[in-house]
C-alpha positions as CSV (number, residue, x, y, z in Angstrom):
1,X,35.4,-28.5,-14.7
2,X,39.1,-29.8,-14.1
3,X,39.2,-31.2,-10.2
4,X,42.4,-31.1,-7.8
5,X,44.6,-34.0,-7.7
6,X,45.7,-35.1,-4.3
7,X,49.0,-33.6,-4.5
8,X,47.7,-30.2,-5.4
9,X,45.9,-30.2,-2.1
10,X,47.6,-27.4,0.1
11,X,47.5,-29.7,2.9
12,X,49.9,-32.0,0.6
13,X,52.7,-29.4,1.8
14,X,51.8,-31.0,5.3
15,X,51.3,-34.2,5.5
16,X,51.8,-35.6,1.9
17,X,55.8,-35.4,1.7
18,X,58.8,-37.5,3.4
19,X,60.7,-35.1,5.0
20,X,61.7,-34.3,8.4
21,X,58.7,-31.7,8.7
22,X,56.0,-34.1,7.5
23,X,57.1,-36.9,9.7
24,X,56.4,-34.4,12.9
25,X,53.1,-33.4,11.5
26,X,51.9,-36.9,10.5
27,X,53.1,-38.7,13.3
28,X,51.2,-36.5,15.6
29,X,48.0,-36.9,13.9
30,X,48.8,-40.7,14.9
31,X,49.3,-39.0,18.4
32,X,45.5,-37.7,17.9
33,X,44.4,-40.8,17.1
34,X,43.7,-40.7,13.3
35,X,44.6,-43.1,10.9
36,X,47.2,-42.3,8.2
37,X,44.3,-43.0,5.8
38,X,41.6,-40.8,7.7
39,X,44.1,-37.6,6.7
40,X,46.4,-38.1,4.2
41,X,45.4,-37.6,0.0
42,X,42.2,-35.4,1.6
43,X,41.0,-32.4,1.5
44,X,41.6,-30.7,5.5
45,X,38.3,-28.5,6.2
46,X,39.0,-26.4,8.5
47,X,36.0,-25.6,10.6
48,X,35.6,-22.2,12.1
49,X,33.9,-22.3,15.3
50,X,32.5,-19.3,16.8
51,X,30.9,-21.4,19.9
52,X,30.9,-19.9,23.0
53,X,29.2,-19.9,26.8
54,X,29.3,-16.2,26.3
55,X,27.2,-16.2,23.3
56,X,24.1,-17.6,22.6
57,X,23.4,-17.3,19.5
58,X,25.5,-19.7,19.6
59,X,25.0,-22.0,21.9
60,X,24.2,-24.9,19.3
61,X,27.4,-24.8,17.2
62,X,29.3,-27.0,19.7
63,X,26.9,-29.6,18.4
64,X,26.8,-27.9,14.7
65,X,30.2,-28.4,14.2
66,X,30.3,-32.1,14.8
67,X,27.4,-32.2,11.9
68,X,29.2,-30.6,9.8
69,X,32.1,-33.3,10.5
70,X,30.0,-36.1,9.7
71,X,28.9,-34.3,6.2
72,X,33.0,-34.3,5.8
73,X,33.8,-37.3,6.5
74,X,31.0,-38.7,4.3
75,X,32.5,-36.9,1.1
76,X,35.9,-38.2,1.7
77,X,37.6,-35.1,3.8
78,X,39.0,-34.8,6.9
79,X,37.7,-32.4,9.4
80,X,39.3,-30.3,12.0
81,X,37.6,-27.7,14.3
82,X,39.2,-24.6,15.0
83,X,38.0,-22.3,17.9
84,X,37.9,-18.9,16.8
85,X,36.7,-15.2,18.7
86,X,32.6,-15.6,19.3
87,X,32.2,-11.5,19.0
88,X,29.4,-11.5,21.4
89,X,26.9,-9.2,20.5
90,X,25.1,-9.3,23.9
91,X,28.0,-9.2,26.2
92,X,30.9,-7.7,24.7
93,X,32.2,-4.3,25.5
94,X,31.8,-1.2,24.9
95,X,31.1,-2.9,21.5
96,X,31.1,-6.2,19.6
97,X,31.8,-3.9,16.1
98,X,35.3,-3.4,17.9
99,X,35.9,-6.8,17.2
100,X,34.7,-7.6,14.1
101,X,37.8,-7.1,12.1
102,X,39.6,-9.1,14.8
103,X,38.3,-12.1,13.9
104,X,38.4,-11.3,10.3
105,X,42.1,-11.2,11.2
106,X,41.8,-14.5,12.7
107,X,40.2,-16.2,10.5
108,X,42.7,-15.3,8.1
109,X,45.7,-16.5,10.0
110,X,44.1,-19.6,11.2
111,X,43.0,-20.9,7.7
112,X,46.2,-19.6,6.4
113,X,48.6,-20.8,9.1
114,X,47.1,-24.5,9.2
115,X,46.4,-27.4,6.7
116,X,43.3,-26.6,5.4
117,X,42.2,-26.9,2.0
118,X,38.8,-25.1,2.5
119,X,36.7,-23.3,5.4
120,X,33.1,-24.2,6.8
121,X,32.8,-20.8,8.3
122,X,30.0,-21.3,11.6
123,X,27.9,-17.7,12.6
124,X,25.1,-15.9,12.7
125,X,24.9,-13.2,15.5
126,X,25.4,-10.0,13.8
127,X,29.5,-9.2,13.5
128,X,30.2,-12.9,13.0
129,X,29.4,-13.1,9.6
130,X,31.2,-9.9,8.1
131,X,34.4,-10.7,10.5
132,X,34.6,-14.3,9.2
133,X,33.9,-13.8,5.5
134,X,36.1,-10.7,5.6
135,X,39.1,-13.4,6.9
136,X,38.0,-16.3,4.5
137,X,37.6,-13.9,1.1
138,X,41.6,-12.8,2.0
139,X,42.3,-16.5,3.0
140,X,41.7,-17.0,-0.7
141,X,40.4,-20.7,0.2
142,X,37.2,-22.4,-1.0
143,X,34.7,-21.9,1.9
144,X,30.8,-22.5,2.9
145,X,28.9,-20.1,5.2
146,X,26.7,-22.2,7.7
147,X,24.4,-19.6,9.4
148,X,23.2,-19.8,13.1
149,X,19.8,-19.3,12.2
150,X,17.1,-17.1,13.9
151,X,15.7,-18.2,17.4
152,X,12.0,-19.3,18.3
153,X,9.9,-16.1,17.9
154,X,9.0,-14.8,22.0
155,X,6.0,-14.8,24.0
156,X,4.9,-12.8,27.0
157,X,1.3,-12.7,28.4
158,X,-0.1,-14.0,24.8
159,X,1.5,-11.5,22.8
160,X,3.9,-12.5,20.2
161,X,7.8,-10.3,21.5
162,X,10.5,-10.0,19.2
163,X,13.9,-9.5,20.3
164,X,15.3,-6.1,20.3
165,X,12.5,-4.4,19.0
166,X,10.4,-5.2,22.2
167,X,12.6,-4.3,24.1
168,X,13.3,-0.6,23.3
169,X,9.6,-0.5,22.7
170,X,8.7,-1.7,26.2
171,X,11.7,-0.2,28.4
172,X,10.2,3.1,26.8
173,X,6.7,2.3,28.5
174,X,8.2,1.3,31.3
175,X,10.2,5.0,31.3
176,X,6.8,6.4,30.8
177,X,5.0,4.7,33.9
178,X,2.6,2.8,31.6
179,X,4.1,-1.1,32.3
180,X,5.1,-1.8,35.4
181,X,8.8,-3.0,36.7
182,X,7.1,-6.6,37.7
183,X,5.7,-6.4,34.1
184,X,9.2,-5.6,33.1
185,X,11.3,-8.3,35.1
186,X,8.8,-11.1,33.9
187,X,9.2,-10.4,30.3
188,X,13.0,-11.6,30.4
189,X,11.7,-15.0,30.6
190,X,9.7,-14.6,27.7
191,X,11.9,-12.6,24.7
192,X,14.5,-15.2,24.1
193,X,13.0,-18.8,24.1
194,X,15.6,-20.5,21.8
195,X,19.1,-20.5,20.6
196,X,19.5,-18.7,17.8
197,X,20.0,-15.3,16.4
198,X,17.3,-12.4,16.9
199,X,14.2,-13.3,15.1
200,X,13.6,-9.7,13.7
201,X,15.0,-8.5,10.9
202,X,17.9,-7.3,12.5
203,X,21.4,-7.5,11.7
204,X,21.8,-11.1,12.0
205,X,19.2,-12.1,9.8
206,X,20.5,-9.4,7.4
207,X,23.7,-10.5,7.5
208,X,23.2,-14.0,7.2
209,X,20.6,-12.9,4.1
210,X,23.3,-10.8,2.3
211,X,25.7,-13.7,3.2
212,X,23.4,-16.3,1.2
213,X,22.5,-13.6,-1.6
214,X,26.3,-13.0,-2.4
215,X,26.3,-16.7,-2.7
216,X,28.1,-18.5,0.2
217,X,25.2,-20.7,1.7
218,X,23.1,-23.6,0.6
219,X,20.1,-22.3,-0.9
220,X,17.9,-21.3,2.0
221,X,20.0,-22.1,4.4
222,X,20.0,-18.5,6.0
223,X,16.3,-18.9,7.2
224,X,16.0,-21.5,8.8
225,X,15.1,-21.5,13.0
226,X,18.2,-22.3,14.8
227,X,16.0,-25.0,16.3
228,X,14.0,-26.5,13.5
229,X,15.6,-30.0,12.6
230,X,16.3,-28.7,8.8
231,X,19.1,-26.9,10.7
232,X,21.7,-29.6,11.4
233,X,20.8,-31.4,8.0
234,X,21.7,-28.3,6.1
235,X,25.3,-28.4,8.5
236,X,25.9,-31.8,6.8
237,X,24.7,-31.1,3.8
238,X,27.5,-28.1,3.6
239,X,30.2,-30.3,5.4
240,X,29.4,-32.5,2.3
241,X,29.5,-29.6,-0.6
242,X,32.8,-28.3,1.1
243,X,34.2,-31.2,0.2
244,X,33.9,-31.0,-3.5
245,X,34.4,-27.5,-4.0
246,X,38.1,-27.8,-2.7
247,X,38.4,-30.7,-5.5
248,X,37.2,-28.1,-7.8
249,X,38.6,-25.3,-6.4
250,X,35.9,-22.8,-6.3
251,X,37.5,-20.4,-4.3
252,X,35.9,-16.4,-3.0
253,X,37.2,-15.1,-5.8
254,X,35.2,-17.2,-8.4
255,X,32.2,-16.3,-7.1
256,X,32.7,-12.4,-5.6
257,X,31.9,-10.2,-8.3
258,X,30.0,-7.0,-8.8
259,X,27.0,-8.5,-9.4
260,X,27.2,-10.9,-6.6
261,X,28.1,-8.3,-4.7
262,X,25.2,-6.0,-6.0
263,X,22.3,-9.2,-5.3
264,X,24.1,-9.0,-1.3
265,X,23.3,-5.1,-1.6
266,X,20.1,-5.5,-3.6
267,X,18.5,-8.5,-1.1
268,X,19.3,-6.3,2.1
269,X,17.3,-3.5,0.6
270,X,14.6,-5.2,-0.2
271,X,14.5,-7.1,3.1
272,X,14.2,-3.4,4.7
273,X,17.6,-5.2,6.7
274,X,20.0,-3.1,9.0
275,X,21.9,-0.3,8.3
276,X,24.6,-1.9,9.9
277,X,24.8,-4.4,6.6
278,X,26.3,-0.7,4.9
279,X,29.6,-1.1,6.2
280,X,30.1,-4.5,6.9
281,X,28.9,-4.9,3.4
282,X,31.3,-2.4,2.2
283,X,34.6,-4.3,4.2
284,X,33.3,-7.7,2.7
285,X,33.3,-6.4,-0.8
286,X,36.8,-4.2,-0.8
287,X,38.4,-7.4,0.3
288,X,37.6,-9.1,-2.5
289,X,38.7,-5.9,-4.6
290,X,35.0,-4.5,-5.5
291,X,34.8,-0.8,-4.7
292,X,31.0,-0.6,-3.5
293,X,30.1,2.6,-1.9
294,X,27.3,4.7,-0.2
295,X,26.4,6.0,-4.0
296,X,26.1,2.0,-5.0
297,X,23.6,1.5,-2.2
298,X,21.3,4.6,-2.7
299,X,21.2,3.4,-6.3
300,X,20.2,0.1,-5.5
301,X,17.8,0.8,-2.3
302,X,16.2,3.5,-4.6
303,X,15.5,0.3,-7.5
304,X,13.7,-2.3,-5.3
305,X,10.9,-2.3,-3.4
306,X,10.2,-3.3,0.2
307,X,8.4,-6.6,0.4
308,X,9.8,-8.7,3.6
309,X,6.8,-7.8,6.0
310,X,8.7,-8.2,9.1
311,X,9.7,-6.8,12.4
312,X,10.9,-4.3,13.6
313,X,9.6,-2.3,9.9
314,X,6.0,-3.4,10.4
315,X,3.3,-5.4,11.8
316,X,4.0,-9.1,13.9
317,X,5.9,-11.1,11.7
318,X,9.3,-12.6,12.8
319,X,11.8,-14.5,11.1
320,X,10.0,-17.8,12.0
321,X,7.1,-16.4,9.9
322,X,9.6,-16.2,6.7
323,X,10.8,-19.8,6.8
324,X,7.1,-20.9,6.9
325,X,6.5,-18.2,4.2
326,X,8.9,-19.6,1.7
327,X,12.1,-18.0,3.3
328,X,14.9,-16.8,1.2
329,X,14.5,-18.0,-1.3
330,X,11.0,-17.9,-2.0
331,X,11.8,-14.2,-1.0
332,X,14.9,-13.9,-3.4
333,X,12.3,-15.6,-5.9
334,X,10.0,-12.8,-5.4
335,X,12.4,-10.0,-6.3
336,X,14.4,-12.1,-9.0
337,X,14.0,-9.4,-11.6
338,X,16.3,-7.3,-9.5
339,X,19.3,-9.8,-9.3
340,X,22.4,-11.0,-11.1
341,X,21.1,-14.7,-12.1
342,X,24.3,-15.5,-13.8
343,X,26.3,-15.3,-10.1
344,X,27.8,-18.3,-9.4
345,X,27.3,-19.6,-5.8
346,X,28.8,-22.3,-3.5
347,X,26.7,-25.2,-5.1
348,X,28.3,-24.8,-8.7
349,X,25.2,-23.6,-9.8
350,X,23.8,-20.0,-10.8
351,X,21.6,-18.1,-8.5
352,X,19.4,-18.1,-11.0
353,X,18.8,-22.2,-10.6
354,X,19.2,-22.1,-6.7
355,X,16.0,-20.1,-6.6
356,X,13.9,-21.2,-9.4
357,X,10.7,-22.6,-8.4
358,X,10.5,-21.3,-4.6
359,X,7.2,-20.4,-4.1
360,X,5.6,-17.8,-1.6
361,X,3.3,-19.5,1.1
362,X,2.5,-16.0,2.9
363,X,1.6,-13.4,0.7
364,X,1.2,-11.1,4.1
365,X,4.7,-12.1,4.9
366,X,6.5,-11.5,1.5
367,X,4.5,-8.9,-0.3
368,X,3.8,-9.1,-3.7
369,X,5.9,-6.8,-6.0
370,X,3.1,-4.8,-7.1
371,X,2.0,-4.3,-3.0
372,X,5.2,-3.7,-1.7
373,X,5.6,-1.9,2.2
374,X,7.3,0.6,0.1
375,X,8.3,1.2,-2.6
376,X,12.1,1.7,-2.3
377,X,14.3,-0.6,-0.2
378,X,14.5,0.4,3.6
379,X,17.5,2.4,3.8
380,X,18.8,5.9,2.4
381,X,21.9,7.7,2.4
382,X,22.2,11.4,2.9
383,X,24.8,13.6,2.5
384,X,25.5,17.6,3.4
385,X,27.5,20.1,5.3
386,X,26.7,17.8,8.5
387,X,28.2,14.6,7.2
388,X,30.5,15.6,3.6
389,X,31.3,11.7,3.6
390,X,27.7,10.3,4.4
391,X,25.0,9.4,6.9
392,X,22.4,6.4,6.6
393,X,18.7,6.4,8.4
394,X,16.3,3.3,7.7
395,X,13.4,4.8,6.6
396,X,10.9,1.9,6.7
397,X,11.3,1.9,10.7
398,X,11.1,5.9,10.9
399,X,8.1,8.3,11.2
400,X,7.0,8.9,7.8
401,X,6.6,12.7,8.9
402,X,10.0,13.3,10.1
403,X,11.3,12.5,7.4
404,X,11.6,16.1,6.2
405,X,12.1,18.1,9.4
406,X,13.9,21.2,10.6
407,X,14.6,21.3,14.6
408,X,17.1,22.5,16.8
409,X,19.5,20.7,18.3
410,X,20.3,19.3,22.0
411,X,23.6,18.2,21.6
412,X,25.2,15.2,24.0
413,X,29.0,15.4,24.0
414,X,29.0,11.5,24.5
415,X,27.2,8.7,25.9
416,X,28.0,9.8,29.7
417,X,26.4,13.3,29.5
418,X,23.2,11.7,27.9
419,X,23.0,9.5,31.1
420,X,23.0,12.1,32.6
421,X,20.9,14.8,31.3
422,X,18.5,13.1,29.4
423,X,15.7,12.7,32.2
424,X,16.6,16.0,33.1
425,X,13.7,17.9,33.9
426,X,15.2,21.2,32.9
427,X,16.4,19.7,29.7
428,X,15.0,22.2,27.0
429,X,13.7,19.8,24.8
430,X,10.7,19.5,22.6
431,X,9.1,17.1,20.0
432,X,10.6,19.3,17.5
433,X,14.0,18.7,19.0
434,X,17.0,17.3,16.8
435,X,18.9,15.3,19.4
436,X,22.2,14.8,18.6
437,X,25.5,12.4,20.4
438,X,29.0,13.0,19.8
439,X,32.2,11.0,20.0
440,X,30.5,7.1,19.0
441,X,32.2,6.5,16.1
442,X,35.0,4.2,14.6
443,X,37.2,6.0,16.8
444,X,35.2,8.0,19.4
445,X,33.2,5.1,20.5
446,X,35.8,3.4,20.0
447,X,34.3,0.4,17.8
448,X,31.3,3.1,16.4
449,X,28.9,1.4,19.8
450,X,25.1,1.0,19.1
451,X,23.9,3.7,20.8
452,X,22.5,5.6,17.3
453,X,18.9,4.6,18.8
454,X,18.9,7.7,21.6
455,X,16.1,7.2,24.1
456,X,13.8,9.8,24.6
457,X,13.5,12.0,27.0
458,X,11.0,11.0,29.8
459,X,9.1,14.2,29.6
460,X,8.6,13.8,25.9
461,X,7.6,10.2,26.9
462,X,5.1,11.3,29.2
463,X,3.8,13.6,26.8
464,X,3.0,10.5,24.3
465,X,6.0,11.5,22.0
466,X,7.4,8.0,20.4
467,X,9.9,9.2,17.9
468,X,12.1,12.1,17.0
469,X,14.8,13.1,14.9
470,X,17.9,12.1,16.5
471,X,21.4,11.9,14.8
472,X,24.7,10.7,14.9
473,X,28.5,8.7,14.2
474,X,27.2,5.5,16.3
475,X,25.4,2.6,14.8
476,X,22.2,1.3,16.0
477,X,20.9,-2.6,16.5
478,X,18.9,-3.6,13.6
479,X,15.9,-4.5,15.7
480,X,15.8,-1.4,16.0
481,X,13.4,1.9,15.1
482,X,12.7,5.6,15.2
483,X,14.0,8.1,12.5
484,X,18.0,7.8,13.3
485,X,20.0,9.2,11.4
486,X,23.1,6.8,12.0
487,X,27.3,6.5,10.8
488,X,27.7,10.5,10.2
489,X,31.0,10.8,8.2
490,X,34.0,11.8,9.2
491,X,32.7,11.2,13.1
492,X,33.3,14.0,15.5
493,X,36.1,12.0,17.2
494,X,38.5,13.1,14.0
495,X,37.0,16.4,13.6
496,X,34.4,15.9,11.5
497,X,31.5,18.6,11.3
498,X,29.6,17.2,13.8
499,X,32.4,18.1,16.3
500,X,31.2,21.6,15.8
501,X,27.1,21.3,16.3
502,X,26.1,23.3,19.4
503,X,23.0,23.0,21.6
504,X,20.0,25.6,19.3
505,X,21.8,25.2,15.9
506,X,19.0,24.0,13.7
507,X,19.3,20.8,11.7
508,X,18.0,19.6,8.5
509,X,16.6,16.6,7.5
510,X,15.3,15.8,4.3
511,X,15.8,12.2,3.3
512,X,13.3,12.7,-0.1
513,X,16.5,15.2,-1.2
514,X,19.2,12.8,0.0
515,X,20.2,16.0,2.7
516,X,21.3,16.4,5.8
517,X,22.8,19.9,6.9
518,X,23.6,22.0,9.6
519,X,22.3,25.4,9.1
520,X,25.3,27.7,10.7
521,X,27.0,29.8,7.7
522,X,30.7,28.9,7.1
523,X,32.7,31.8,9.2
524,X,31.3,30.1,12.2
525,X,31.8,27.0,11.4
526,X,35.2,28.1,10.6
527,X,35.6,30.0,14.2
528,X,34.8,26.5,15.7
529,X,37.0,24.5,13.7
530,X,39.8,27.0,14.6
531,X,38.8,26.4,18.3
532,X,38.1,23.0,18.4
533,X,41.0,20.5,20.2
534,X,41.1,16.9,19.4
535,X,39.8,14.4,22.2
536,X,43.3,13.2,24.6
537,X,43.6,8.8,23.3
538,X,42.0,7.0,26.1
539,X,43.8,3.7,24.9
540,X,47.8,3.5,24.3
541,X,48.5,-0.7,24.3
542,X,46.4,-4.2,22.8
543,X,44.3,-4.4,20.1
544,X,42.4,-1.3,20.6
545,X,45.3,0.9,20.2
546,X,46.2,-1.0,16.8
547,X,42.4,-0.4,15.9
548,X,42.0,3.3,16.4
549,X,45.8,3.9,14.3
550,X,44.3,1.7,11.3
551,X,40.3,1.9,11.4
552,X,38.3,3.6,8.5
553,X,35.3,5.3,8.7
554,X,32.2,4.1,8.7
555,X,31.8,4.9,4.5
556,X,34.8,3.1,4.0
557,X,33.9,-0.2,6.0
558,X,35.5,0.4,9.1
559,X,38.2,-2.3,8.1
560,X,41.6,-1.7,9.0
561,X,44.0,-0.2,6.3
562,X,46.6,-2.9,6.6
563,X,43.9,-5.5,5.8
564,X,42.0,-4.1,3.0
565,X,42.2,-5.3,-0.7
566,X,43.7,-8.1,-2.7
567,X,47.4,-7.7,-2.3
568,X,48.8,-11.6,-2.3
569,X,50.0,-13.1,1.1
570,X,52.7,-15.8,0.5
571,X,52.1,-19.0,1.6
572,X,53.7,-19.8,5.0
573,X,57.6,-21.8,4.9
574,X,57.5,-25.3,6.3
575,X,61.3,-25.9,7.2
C-alpha cells in the first residue's frame, strides 16, 4: 500500500508553506505552546468531542479524549480536540433526532474548515453516532469511531433494572397502583449507576454495533462498559491506528460499500437493535452514495435470525452480559455466514480477520444459530393504504398475538390531546383498540420525537392490559417495547394518510403479510383529503425553520436535501 508523504498531508496547506498565511498559523501554534516539531510534517487528528455536563453518556470523554491524544502522539501525530454539539438524548428538546443532522453538519465543517488530516469521531448515546459519521463520510477524511460504551447494568431492591426498559415497565405499575410513588422515587438512584450509554439493546448500543459492523471501530470496541478499564486502552489504541490510516489514506469511501453497508443492516437485525437504526442507517449510507431502503432491510431482517438475548426483547441480560459473553465480535462471529467478510474496515484488515476466532462464553446470551429468539431479525416493515411509503414495528419486543389484529381506532391529534384524554375515564377504549398519534413526524413533531411508545390507558392498565396495537409517524426509544407500529410514511404533518384516520375507523395489522391499512374505501378518503387544511408553521427563524424546508421523511433518512449524496465540496482558500 503506497503511504502519504509529508507534503501531501492536507494540513501541509497550513502549516507546511512560507507564506504570509502559514506564518500566522504556525506562529500561533508557538502562541499555544507547541513546538514547531510537535506539528509540522504530521498528520493533525482532529478529535471530535461530543463531551458535555448536559449529557452523560458522556461524561467520560473529557478524560477519553486526552487518551486518545496520547495514542496520537505515540504514532507520530499531532492531536487537536474540537468541541462539537453533545445531542443530548435525555435532556434535549422536544427531541434530540432534531439535532442529529446538525452535528452531521458540524462535523463536516469543522473537519473540513481546519487542518486535519483525519477524525477520531467520540459518541455513543443514540443520535451521536449517525450525526457524526453522517459529517465525517461527507468530510471525505480518514476517520475512527470511538464508542462511549454501555453503562454498569442497574440495581434496585436486588433486581437487576435496565435503563429505559424499566422504566416504561415500572411507571406503567406505578399508573396501575401496583408500586408505590416511594417505590418509584427510590428507583432513580438505582437505574443509572455508571457513565455510559443505556445498557439495553437500545439505540446506542445499536448504533455503536452497526457503527463497528460497517467497519469504523477497533474490533470489539462497541461493547465494551463505558467503565471497564479495556475502555480507555481501546481510546489509545484508536488514537494510534488514526495515525496510520491518514499515511495510507484509507478514507470513508474505501471502506463504505454495499456490503459494508449490508453487514451494518444485517448485525442490527440480528441484534433485535432499534428501529431507530432504519433511518439513521439509511442517512449514513446515502451519504456515502449507497441507495439502501425499507425493501433492503425487510430483505435482510427476513435472512437472519435473532440470537442477541438481550433486554428490552427478552429475559435479564444487559449489555454488560454481552461483553462477558464474547461481545461483538464473538456475536458478529456467531452470525458470520450472513456477512460481507471481504469488507474492509479501519484496521486494514477484512471483517473477515477482525472476527475470526471470537469465541461465545454465554450460549444464553448469544444464541446459537440453530436456537435463535427468532427466527428473523427483530424488525419488519409494512406498507399499505395507511403508510404508501412505509412503517416499521420491532416485532421481537411486541405481543406475538397482535401481530395480526383488526381494531378500531382512538385517534390523538398530537401529543397534547393524549395528555389529556388518555386517563380519561370516558375514553372509549378497549384492549382491542388501535391507538393511534398524529402530527410526530420529521415535520409534525418537528424532529419525528419518541413518543411512538403511547402509554396505556389507566383503565386498560387496571384491567391487566400490558400491550396494544398503537401506531404512528414518531419514533420510539430503543429500550423500548409493546407492538408500535412506528415512522408511518408520508407523516400526517404533510398530508399523509394518516392525516385522515378518524376515531372508530378500523385498522389492520398484519406484519406476517408485510400490511398495514386503513379500512375506509377511497371516496371517503378522498372527501377528507379534499377537506383536510395543512397544520399553520409553528417555527419561522434558527435551525428549526432550515430543518422543516429541507428534512426527508422518515424512509428517506430524515437527512436534509442539501446534505445528501456525494457531490464534491472544494477544499477551502487559504489567502
Amino acid at each position: 500500500m503506497s503511504r502519504k508523504r509529508p507534503e501531501e498531508l492536507r494540513s501541509h496547506r497550513w502549516f507546511g508553506v512560507d507564506d504570509l498565511r502559514a506564518f500566522g498559523h504556525r506562529s500561533r501554534m508557538l502562541q499555544a505552546g507547541f513546538a514547531e516539531a510537535d506539528f509540522r510534517g504530521k498528520p493533525v487528528i482532529g478529535i471530535i468531542n461530543t463531551w458535555s455536563e448536559l449529557s452523560p453518556c458522556h461524561f467520560h470523554f473529557r478524560t477519553r479524549a486526552e487518551e486518545v491524544k496520547r495514542g496520537v502522539w505515540q504514532a507520530g501525530g499531532f492531536p487537536v480536540e474540537l468541541p462539537a454539539h453533545p445531542v443530548t438524548e435525555q435532556y434535549q428538546k422536544p427531541t434530540s433526532m432534531l439535532y442529529r443532522n446538525l452535528l452531521a453538519m458540524e462535523t463536516e465543517e469543522l473537519a473540513r474548515s481546519h487542518p486535519c488530516d483525519g477524525l477520531v469521531l467520540l459518541g455513543g448515546c443514540d443520535k451521536t453516532p449517525p450525526g457524526l459519521m453522517m459529517g465525517a463520510i461527507s468530510s471525505g477524511l480518514p476517520s475512527i469511531f470511538v464508542p462511549a460504551g454501555p453503562m454498569l447494568r442497574g440495581n434496585w431492591r436486588g433486581k437487576t433494572l435496565g435503563s429505559g426498559s424499566d422504566v416504561w415497565k415500572y411507571h406503567a405499575e406505578l399508573r396501575a397502583g401496583n408500586i408505590t410513588p416511594a417505590q418509584w422515587k427510590d428507583m432513580e438512584g438505582g437505574i443509572a449507576r455508571s457513565f455510559g450509554t443505556c445498557m439495553t439493546a437500545g439505540t446506542a448500543a445499536t448504533m455503536m454495533l452497526a457503527v463497528e459492523a460497517l467497519g469504523f471501530t477497533l474490533p470489539g470496541a462497541s461493547s465494551i462498559p463505558a467503565a471497564d478499564s479495556a475502555h480507555p486502552r481501546m481510546a489509545t489504541d484508536a488514537g494510534r491506528r488514526i495515525v496510520e490510516m491518514v499515511w495510507e489514506d484509507l478514507t470513508p469511501q474505501a471502506l463504505i460499500t454495499e456490503g459494508s453497508v449490508d453487514n451494518a443492516v444485517t448485525a442490527a437485525m440480528a441484534f433485535g437493535g432499534s428501529t431507530n437504526a432504519i433511518p439513521h442507517l439509511i442517512a449514513m449510507a446515502r451519504r456515502a452514495g449507497v441507495m439502501l431502503d425499507l425493501e433492503r432491510f425487510d430483505a435482510l431482517s427476513q435472512r437472519v435470525p435473532l440470537v442477541a438475548n438481550l433486554r428490552p426483547n427478552a429475559g435479564e441480560n444487559l449489555m454488560e452480559d454481552f461483553f462477558y459473553a464474547g461481545g461483538t465480535r464473538a456475536f458478529l462471529n456467531r452470525i458470520r455466514d450472513f456477512l460481507d467478510l471481504s469488507a474492509r474496515t479501519v484496521t486494514g484488515h477484512t471483517m473477515g480477520e477482525n472476527i475470526e476466532g471470537a469465541e461465545v462464553f454465554d450460549d444464553t446470551v448469544i444464541l446459537p444459530l440453530d436456537r435463535p429468539l427468532q427466527s428473523e431479525g427483530g424488525l419488519a416493515v409494512l406498507k399499505g393504504s395507511l403508510a404508501p411509503q412505509g412503517a416499521v414495528i420491532k416485532t421481537s419486543a411486541a405481543e406475538p398475538r397482535l401481530l395480526q389484529h383488526t381494531g378500531p381506532a382512538i385517534v390523538f391529534e398530537d401529543y397534547a390531546d393524549l395528555k389529556k384524554r388518555l386517563d380519561d375515564p370516558d375514553l372509549p377504549v378497549t384492549p382491542d383498540s388501535v391507538l393511534v398519534l398524529k402530527q410526530a413526524g420529521p415535520q409534525g413533531g418537528p424532529g419525528m420525537p419518541e413518543w411512538g411508545m403511547l402509554p396505556l390507558p389507566k383503565k386498560m392498565l387496571q384491567q391487566g392490559v400490558r400491550d396494544m396495537v398503537r401506531l404512528s409517524d414518531a419514533r420510539m426509544s430503543g429500550t423500548s417495547y409493546g407492538t408500535c407500529v412506528l415512522h408511518v410514511a408520508p407523516e400526517s404533518h404533510v398530508g399523509g394518510p394518516l392525516a385522515f384516520v378518524r376515531d372508530g375507523d378500523l385498522i389492520r395489522l398484519d406484519v406476517a403479510g408485510r400490511r398495514l391499512d386503513l379500512l375506509v374505501d377511497d371516496a371517503e378518503m378522498e372527501r377528507r383529503r379534499a377537506a383536510w387544511t395543512p397544520p399553520p408553521r409553528r417555527y419561522a427563524r434558527g435551525w428549526t425553520s432550515l430543518y422543516l424546508d429541507n428534512v426527508t421523511q422518515a424512509d428517506e433518512g430524515c437527512d436534509l436535501r442539501f446534505l445528501e449524496g456525494t457531490l464534491p465540496t472544494p477544499e477551502p482558500d487559504i489567502y
